[in-house]
Gaussian input, Z-matrix of N, CA and C with variables (Angstrom, degrees):
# hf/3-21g

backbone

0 1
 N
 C     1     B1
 C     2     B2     1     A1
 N     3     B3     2     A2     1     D1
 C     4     B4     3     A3     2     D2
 C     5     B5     4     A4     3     D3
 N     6     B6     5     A5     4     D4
 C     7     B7     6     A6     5     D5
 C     8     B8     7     A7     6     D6
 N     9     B9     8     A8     7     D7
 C    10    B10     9     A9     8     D8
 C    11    B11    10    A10     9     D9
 N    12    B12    11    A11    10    D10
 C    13    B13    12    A12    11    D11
 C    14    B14    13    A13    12    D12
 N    15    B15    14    A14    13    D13
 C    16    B16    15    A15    14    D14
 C    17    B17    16    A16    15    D15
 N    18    B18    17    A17    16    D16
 C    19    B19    18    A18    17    D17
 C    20    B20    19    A19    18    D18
 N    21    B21    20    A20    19    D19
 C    22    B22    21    A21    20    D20
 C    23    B23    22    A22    21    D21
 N    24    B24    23    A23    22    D22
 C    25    B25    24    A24    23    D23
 C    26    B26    25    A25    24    D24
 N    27    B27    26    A26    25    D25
 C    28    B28    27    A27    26    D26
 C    29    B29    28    A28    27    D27
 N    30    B30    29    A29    28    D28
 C    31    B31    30    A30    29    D29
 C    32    B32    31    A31    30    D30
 N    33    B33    32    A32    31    D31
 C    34    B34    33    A33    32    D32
 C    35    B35    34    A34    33    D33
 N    36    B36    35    A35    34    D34
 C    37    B37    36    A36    35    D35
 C    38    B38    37    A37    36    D36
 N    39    B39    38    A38    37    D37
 C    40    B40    39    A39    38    D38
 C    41    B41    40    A40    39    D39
 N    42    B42    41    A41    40    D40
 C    43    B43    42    A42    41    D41
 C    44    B44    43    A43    42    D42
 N    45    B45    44    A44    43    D43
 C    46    B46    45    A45    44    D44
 C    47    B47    46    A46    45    D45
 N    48    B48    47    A47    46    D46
 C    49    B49    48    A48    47    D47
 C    50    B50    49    A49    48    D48
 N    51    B51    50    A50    49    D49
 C    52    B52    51    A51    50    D50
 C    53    B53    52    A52    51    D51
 N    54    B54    53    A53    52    D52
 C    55    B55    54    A54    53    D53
 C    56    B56    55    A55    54    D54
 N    57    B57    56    A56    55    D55
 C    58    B58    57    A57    56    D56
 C    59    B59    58    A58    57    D57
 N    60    B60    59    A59    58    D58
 C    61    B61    60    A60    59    D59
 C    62    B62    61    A61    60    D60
 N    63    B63    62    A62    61    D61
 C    64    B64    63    A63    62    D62
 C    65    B65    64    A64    63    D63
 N    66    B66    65    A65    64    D64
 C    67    B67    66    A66    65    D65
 C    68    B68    67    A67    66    D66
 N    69    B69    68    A68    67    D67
 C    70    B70    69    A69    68    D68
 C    71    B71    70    A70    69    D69
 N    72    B72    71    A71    70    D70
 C    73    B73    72    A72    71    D71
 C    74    B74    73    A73    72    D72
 N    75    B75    74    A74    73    D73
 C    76    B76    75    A75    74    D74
 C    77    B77    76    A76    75    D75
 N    78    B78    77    A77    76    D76
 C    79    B79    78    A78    77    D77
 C    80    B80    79    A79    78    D78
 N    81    B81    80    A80    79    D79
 C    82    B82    81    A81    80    D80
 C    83    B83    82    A82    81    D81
 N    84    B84    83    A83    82    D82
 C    85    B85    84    A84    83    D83
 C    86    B86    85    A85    84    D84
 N    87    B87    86    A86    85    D85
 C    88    B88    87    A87    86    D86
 C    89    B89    88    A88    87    D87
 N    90    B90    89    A89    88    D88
 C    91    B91    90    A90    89    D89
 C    92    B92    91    A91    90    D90
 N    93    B93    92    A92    91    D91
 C    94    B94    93    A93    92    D92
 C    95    B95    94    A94    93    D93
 N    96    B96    95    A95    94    D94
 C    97    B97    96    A96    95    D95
 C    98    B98    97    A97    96    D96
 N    99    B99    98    A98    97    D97
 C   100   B100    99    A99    98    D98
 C   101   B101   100   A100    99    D99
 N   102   B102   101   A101   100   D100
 C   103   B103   102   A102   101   D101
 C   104   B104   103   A103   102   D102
 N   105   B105   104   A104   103   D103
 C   106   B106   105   A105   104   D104
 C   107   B107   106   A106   105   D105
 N   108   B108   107   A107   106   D106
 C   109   B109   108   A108   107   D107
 C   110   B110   109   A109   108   D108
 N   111   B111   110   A110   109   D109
 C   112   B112   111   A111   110   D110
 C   113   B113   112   A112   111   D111
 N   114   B114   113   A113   112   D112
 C   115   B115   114   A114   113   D113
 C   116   B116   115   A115   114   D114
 N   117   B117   116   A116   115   D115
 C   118   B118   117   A117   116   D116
 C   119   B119   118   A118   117   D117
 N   120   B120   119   A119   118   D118
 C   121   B121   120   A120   119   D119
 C   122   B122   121   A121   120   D120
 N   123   B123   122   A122   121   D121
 C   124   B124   123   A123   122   D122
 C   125   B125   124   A124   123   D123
 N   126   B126   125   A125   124   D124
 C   127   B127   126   A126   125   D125
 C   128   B128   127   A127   126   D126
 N   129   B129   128   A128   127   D127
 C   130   B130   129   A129   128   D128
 C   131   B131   130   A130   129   D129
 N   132   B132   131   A131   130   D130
 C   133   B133   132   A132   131   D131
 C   134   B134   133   A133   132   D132
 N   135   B135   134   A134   133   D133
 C   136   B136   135   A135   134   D134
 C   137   B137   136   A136   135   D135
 N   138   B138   137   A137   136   D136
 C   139   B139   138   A138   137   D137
 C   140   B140   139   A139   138   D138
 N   141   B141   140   A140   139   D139
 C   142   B142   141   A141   140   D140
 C   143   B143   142   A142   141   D141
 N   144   B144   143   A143   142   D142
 C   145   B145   144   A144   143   D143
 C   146   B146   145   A145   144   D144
 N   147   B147   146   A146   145   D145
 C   148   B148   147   A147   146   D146
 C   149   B149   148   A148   147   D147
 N   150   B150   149   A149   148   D148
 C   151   B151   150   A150   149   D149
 C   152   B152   151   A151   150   D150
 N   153   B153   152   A152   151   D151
 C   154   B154   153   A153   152   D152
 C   155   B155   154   A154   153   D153
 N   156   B156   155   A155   154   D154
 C   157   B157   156   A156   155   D155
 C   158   B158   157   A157   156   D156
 N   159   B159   158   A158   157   D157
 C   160   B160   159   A159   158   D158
 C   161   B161   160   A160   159   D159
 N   162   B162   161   A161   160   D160
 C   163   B163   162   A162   161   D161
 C   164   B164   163   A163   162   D162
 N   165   B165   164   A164   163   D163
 C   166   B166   165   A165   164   D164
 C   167   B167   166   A166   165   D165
 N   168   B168   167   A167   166   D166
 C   169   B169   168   A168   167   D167
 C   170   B170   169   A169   168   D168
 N   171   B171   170   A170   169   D169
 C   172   B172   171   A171   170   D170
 C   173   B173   172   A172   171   D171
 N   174   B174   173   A173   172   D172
 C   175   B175   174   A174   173   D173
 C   176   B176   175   A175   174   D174
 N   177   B177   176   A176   175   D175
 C   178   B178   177   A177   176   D176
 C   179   B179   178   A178   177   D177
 N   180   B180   179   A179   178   D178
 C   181   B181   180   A180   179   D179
 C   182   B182   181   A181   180   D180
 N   183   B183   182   A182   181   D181
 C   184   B184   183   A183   182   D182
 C   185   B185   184   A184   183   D183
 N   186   B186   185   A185   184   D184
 C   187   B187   186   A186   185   D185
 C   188   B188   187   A187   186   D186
 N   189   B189   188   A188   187   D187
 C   190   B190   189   A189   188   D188
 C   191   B191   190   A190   189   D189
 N   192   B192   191   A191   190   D190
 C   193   B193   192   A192   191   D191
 C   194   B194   193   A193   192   D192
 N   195   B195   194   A194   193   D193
 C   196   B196   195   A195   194   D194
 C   197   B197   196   A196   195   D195
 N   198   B198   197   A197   196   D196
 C   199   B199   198   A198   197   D197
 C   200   B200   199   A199   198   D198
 N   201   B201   200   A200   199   D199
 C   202   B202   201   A201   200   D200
 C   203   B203   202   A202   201   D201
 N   204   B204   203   A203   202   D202
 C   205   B205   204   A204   203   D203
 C   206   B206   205   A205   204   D204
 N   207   B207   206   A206   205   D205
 C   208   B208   207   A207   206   D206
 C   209   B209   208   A208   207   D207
 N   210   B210   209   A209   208   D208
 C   211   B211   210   A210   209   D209
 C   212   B212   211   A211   210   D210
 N   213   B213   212   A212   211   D211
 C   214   B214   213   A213   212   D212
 C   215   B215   214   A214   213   D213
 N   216   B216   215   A215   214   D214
 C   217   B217   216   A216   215   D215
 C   218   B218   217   A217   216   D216
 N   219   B219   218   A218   217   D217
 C   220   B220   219   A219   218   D218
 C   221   B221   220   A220   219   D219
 N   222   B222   221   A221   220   D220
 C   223   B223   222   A222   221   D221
 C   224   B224   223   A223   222   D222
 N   225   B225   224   A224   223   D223
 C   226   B226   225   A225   224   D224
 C   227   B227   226   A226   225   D225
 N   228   B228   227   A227   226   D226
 C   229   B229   228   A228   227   D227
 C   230   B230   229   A229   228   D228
 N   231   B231   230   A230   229   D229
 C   232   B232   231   A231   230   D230
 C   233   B233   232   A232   231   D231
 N   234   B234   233   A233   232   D232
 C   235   B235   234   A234   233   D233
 C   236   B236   235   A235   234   D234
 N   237   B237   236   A236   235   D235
 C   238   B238   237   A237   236   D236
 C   239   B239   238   A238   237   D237
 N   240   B240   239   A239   238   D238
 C   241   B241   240   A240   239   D239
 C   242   B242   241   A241   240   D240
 N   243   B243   242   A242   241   D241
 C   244   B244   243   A243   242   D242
 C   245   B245   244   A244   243   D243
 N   246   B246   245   A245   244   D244
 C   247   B247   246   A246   245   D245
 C   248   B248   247   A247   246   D246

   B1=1.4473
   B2=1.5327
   B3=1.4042
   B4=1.6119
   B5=1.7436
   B6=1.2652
   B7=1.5075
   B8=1.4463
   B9=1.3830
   B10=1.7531
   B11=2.0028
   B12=1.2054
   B13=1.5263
   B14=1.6921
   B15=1.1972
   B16=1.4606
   B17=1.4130
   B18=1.3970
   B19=1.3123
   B20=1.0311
   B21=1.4844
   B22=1.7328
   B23=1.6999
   B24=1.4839
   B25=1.8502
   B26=1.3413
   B27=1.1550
   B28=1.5105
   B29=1.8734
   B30=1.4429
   B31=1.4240
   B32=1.7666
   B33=1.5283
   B34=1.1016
   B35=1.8817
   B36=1.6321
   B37=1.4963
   B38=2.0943
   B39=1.4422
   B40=1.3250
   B41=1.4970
   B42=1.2870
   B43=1.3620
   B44=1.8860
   B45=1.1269
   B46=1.1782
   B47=1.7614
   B48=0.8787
   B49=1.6688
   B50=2.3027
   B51=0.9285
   B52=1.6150
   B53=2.2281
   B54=1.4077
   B55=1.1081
   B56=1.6103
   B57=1.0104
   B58=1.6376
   B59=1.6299
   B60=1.1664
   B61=1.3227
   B62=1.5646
   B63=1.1569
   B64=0.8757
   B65=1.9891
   B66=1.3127
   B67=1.7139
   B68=1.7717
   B69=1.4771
   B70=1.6588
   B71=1.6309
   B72=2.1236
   B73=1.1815
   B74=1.7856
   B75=1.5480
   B76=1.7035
   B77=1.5417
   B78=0.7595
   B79=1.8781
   B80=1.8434
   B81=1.3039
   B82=1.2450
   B83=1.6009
   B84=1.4976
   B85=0.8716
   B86=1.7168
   B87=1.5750
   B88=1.5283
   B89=1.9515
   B90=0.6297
   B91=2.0643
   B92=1.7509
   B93=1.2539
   B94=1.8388
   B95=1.7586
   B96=1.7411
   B97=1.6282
   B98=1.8284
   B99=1.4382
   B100=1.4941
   B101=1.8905
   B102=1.6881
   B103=1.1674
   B104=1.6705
   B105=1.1820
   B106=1.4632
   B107=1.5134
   B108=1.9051
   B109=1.3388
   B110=1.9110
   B111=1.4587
   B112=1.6344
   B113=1.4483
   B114=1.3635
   B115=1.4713
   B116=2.0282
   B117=1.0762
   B118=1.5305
   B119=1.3831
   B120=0.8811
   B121=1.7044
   B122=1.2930
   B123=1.7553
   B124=1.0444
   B125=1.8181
   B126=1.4307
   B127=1.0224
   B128=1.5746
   B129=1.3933
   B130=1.2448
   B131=1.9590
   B132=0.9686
   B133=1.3472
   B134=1.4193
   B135=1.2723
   B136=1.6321
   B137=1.1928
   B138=1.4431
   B139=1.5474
   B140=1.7423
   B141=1.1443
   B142=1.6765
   B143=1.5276
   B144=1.2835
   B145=0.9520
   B146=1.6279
   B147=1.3076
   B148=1.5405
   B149=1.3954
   B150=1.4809
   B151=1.1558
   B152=1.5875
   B153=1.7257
   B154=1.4478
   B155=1.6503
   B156=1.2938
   B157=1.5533
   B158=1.3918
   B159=1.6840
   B160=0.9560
   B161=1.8238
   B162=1.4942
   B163=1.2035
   B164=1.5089
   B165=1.4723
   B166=1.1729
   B167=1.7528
   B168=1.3318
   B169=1.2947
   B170=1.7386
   B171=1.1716
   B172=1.7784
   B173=1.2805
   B174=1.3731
   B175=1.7615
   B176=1.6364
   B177=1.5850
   B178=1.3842
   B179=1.3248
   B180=1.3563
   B181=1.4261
   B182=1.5505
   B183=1.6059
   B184=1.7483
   B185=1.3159
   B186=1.9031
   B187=1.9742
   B188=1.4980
   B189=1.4475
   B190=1.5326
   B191=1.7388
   B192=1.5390
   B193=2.0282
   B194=1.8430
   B195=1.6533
   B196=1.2819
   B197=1.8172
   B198=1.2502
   B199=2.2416
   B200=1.1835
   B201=1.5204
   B202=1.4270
   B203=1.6299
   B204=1.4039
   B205=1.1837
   B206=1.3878
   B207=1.3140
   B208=1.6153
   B209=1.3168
   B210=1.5613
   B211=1.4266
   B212=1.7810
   B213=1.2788
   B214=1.4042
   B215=1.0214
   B216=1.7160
   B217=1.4363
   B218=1.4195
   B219=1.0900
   B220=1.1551
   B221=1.2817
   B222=0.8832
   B223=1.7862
   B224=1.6202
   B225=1.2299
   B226=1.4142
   B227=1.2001
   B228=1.5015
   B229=1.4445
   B230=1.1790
   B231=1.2048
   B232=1.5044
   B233=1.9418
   B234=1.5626
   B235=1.6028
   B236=1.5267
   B237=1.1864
   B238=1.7024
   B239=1.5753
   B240=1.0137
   B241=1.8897
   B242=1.8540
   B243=1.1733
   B244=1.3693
   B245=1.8560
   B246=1.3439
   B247=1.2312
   B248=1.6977
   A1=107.96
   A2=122.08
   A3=127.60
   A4=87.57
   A5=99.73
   A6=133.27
   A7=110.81
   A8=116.04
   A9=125.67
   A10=123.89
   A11=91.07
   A12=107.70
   A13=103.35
   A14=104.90
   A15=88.95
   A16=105.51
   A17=119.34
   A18=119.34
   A19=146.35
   A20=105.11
   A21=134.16
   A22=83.21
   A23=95.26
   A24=104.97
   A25=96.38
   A26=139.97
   A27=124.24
   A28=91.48
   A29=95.19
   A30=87.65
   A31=118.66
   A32=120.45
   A33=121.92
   A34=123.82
   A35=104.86
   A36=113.31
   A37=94.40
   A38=118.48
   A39=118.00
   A40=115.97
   A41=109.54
   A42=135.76
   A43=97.56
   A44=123.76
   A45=133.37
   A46=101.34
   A47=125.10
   A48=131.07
   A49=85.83
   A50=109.12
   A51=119.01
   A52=95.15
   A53=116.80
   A54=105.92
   A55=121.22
   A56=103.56
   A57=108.01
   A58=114.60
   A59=112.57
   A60=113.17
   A61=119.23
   A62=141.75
   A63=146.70
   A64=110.65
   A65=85.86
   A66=106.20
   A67=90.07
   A68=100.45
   A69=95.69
   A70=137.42
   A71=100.71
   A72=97.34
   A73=114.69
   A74=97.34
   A75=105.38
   A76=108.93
   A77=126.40
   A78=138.99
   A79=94.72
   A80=98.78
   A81=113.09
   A82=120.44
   A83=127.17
   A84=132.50
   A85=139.29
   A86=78.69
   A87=108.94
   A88=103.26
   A89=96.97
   A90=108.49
   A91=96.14
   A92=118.49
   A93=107.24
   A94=96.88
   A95=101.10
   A96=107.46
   A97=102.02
   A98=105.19
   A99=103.17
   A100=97.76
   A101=107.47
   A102=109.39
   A103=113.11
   A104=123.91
   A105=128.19
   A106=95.41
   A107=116.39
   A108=88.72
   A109=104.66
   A110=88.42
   A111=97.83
   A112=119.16
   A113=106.49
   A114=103.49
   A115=103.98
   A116=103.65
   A117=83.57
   A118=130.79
   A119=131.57
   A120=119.02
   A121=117.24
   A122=127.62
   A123=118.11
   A124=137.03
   A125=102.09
   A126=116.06
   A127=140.75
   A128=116.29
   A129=127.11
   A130=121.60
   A131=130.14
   A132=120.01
   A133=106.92
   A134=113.50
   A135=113.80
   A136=143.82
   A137=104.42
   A138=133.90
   A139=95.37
   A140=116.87
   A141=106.33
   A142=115.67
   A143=113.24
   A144=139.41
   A145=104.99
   A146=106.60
   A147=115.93
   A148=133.66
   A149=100.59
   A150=131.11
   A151=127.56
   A152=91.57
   A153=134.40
   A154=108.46
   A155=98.88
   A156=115.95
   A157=125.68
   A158=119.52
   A159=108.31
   A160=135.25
   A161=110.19
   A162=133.98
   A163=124.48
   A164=94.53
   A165=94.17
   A166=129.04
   A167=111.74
   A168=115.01
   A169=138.39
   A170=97.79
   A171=101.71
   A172=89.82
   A173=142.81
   A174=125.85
   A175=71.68
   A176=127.56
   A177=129.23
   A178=112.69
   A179=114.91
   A180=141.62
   A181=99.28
   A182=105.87
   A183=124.22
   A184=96.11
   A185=124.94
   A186=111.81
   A187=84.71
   A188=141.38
   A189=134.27
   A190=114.87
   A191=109.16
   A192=114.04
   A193=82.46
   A194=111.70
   A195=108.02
   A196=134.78
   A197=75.92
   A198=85.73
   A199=89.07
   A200=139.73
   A201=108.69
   A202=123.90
   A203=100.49
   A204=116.32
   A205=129.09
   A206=108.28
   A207=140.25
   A208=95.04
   A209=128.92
   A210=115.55
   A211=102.84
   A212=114.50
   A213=113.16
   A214=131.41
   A215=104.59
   A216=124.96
   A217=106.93
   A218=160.90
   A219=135.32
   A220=142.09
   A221=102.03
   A222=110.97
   A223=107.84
   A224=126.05
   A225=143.92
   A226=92.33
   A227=138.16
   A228=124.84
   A229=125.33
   A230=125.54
   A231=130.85
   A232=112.02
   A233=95.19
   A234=90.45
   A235=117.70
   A236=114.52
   A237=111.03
   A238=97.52
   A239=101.97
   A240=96.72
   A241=93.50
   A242=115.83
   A243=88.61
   A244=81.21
   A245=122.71
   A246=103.34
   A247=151.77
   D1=133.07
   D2=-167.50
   D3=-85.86
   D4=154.95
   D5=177.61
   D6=-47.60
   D7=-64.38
   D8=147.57
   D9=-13.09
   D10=-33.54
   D11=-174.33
   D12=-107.10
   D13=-37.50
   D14=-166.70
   D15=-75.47
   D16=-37.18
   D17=151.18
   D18=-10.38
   D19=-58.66
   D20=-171.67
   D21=-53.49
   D22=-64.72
   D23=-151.88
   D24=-66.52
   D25=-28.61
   D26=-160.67
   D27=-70.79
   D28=-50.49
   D29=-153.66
   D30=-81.79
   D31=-22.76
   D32=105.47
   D33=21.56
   D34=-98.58
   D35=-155.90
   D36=-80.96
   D37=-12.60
   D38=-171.35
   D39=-139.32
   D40=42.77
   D41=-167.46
   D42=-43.94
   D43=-39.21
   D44=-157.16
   D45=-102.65
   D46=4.70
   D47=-152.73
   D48=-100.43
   D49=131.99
   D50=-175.84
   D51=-61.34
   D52=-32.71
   D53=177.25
   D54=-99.17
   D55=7.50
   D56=157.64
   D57=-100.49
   D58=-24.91
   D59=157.20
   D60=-73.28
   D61=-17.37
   D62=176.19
   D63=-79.48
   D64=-41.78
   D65=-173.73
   D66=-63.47
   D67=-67.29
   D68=177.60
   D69=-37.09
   D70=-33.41
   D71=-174.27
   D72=-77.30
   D73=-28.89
   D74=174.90
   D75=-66.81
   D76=-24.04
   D77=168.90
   D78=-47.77
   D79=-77.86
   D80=-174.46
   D81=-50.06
   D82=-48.72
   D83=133.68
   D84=16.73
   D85=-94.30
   D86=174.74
   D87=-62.64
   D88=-65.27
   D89=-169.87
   D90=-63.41
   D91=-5.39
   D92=-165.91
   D93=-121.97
   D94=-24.26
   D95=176.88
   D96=76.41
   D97=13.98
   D98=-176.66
   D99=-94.78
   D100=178.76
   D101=-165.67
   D102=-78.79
   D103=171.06
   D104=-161.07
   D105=-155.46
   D106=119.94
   D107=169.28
   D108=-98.01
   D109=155.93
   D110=172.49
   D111=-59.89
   D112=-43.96
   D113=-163.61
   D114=-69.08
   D115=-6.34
   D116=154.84
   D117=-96.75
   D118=-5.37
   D119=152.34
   D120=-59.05
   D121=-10.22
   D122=159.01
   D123=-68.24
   D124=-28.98
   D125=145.34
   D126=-42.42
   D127=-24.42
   D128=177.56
   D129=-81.35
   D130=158.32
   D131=-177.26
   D132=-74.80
   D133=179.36
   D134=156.39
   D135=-13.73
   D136=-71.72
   D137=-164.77
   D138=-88.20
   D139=-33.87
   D140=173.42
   D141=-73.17
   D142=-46.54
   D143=-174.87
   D144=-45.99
   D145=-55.27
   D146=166.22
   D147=-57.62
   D148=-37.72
   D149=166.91
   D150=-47.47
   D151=-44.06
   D152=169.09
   D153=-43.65
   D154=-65.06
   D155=-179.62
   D156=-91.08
   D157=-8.40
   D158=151.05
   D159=-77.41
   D160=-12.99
   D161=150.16
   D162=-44.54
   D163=-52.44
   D164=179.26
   D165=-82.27
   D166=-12.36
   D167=147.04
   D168=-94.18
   D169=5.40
   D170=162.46
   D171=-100.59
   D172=9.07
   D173=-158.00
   D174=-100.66
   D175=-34.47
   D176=-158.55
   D177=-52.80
   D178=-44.56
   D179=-110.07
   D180=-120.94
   D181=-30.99
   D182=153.44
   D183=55.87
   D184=34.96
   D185=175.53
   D186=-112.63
   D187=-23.00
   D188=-178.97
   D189=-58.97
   D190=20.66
   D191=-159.02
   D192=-30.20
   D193=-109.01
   D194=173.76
   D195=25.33
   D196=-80.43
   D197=-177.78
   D198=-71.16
   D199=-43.44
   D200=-171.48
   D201=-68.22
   D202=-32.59
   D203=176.68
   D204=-64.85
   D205=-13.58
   D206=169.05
   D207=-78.68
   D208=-70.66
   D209=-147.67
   D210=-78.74
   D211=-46.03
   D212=151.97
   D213=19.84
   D214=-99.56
   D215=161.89
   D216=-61.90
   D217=6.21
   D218=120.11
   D219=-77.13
   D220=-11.06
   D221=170.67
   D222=-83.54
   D223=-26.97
   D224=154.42
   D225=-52.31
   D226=-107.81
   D227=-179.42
   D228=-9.76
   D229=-55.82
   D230=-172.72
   D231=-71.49
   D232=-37.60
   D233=168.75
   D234=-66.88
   D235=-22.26
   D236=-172.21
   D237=-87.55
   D238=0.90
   D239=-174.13
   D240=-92.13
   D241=10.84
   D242=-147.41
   D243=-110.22
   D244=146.27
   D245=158.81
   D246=-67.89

């Protein structure tokens, strides 16, 4: 399963979790070309963290249109949830 996807579901099944919000805001980020700070992926554990950067090289690679376009609009959702 590509990084794009695993994404979807993490953030998805833990919408409320500080590292799916985090995952969401680099989503947003990346797809809006707006700023992102780094030092929060430090904040994230391991496996996100990786997760983090495996994102960020299928984000390179621009053949996932679809999954990105999936996680996208959800990370959009999840930002309007946010106060």
């Amino acid at each position: 399963m590509n990084a794009i996807k695993r994404a979807r579901r993490y953030i998805e099944q833990y919408p409320m979790e500080p590292s799916a919000q985090i995952l969401s805001r680099l989503v947003l980020a990346l797809e809006t070309e707006h700023g992102f700070e780094l030092s929060e992926l430090y904040e994230l554990d391991l496996a996100q963290f990786d997760l983090a950067i495996e994102i960020l090289k299928e984000w390179r690679l621009d053949r996932y249109y679809a999954g990105k376009a999936k996680l996208f609009d959800l990370s959009l959702q999840l930002s309007q949830m946010q106060p």
